[in-house]
N, C-alpha and C positions, 0 to 999 in steps of 0.2 A: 376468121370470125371466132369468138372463142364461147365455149361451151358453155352453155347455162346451167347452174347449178339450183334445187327444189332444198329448200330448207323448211321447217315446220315453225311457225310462229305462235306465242303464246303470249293474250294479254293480260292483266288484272287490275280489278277496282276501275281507278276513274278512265284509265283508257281500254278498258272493257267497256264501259257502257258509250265512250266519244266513239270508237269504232263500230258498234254494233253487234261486235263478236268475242268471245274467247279464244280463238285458233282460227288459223288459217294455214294454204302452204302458199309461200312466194317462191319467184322465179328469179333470181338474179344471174349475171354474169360471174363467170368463174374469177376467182381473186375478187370478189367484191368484199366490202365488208359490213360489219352488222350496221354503220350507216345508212349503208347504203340500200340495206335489208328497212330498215325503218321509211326512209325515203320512199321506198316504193309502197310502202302500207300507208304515206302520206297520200300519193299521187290518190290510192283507193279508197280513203276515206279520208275529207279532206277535214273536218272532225275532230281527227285527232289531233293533241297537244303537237304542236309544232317545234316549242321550243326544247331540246336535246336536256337543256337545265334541270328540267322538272321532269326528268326520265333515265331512269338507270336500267342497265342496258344487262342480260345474264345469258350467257353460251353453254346449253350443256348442263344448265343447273349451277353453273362457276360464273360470278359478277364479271364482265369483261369491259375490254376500251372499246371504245365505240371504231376505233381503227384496226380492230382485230378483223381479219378473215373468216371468213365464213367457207363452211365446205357442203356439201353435197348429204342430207339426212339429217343437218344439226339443227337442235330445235331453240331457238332464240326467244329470248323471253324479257317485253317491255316492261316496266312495272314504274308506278310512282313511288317516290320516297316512304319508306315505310315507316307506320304511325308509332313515333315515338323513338325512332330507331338514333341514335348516334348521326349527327352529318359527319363530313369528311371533306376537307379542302382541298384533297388529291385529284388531279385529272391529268398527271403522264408521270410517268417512273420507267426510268431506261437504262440499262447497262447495256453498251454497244462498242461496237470497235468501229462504228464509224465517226466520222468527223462531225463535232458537236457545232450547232447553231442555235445562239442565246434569241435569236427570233421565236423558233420551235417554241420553246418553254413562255416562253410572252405573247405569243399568240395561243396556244393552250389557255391561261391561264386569263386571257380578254374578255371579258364581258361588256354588257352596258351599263353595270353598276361598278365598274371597277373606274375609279376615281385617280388609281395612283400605283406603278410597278415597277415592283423591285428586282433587277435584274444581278445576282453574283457569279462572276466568269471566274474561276480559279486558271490560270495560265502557267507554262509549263515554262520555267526561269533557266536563266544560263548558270546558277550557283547556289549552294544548301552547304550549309555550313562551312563556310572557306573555301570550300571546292569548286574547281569548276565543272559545271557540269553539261555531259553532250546530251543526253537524251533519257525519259525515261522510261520504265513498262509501268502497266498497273492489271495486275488482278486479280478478278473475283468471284466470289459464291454468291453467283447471278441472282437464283432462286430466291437466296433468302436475303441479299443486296436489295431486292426491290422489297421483299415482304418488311424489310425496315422499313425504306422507305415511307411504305404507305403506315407504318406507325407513327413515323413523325408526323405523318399529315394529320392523322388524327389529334396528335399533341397539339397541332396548330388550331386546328379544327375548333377545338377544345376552348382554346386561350384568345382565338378570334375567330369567330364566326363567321364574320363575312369573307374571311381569308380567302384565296386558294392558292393553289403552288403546285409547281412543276419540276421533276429533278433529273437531270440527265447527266450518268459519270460514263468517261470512256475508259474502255481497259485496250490492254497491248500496247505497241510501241506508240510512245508521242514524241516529237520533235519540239526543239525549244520554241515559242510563241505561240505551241497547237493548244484549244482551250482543255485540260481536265474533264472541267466537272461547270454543273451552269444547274441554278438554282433561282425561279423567280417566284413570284409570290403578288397576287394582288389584292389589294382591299377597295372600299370604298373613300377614307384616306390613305395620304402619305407616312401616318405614323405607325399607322397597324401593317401597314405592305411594308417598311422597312424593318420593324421588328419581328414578323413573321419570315421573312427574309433570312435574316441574320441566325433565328433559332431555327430554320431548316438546316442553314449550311453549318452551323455547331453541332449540331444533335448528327447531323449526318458523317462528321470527322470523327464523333466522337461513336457511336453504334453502327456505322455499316459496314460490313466485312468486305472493303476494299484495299486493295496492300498496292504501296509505291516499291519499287526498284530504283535506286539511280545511277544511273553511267553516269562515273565521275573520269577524270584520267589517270586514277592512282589506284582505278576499282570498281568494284559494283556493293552496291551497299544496299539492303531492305531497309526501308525508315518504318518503324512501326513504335507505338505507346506513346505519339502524339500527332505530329500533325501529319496524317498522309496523303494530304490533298496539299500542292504546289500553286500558288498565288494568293494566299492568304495569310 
């Protein structure tokens, strides 16, 4: 049975007043996460805004993904969109070495207003410039990989509103037909999700500090000063 862990919760404005309260401590399961932390402030005041949409989520005083972990003492903080603030179309940004699924990013990115979704899989090819090629690496400065990231989303954010978008790049060894990098994007139509789409995965060749390697059979080459994403 695994350990419960006491987190301190904080709420403000309108789900300060649907709850009843400012603070509370909850009790969750160890590894759970700040959903799951919100879930159970559902089960206790049924009140509150249900929908995750209309609620951003803060660990620590630092904005988090609603799939982050929570530990033992962290003080988690609901809040509704703040008045006037900037939106933001971003809801997952991932640099990983595991094997990427264009589902993940399309389900992320789901709603009931989303109309239409653009899915780009960059795929890892058997040849780059004449060569052939066996396999490649990729990588990168995680930290500030994602902190791009979520600028682009803001770009997006910006230029369509109803947007949102998901971006997952793998780093380390990939084999040929393993996906890269996977970028979706949804709007309310099809025309704003394909062009939001298209200006994540540019902006993101072109601003995030990720590097290709390629195993060729005459060599190892770094591709860098254009394209370092493979299936595009």
């Amino acid at each position: 049975m695994k350990t419960a862990v006491a987190v301190r919760v904080r709420l403000f404005a309108r789900l300060r007043e649907q709850a009843g309260t400012d603070r509370e401590t909850v009790e969750v399961p160890r590894d759970a996460t700040v959903a799951d932390v919100y879930d159970a402030l559902l089960h206790r005041h049924p009140n509150l805004e249900s929908s995750r949409d209309a609620v951003r989520p803060a660990v620590n005083e630092e904005f988090a993904d609603w799939d982050a972990i929570v530990s033992q003492g962290d003080e988690v903080t609901f809040i509704p969109p703040v008045s006037g603030g900037a939106q933001t179309a971003g809801v997952m940004f991932e640099v990983t070495t595991e094997p990427l699924d264009p589902r993940r990013t399309e389900t992320a990115v789901s709603h009931a207003g989303a109309g239409a979704i653009c899915t780009f899989t960059g795929i890892v090819r058997d040849n780059s410039r004449g060569r052939s090629v066996t396999h490649l690496e990729y990588e990168a400065f995680e930290s500030m990989a994602v902190a791009q990231m979520k600028k682009i989303a803001e770009e997006i954010a910006a230029k369509w509103p109803d947007a949102r978008v998901a971006m997952l790049h793998r780093t380390g060894r990939l084999e040929i037909g393993e996906p890269s990098v996977v970028v979706s994007a949804s709007a309310p139509h099809r025309a704003e999700a394909i062009a939001a789409c298209k200006w994540g995965i540019d902006r993101l060749k072109e601003s995030v500090p990720i590097w290709k390697k390629e195993h060729a059979s005459d060599g190892t080459f770094w591709i860098e000063g254009d394209s370092a994403i493979s299936g595009s």
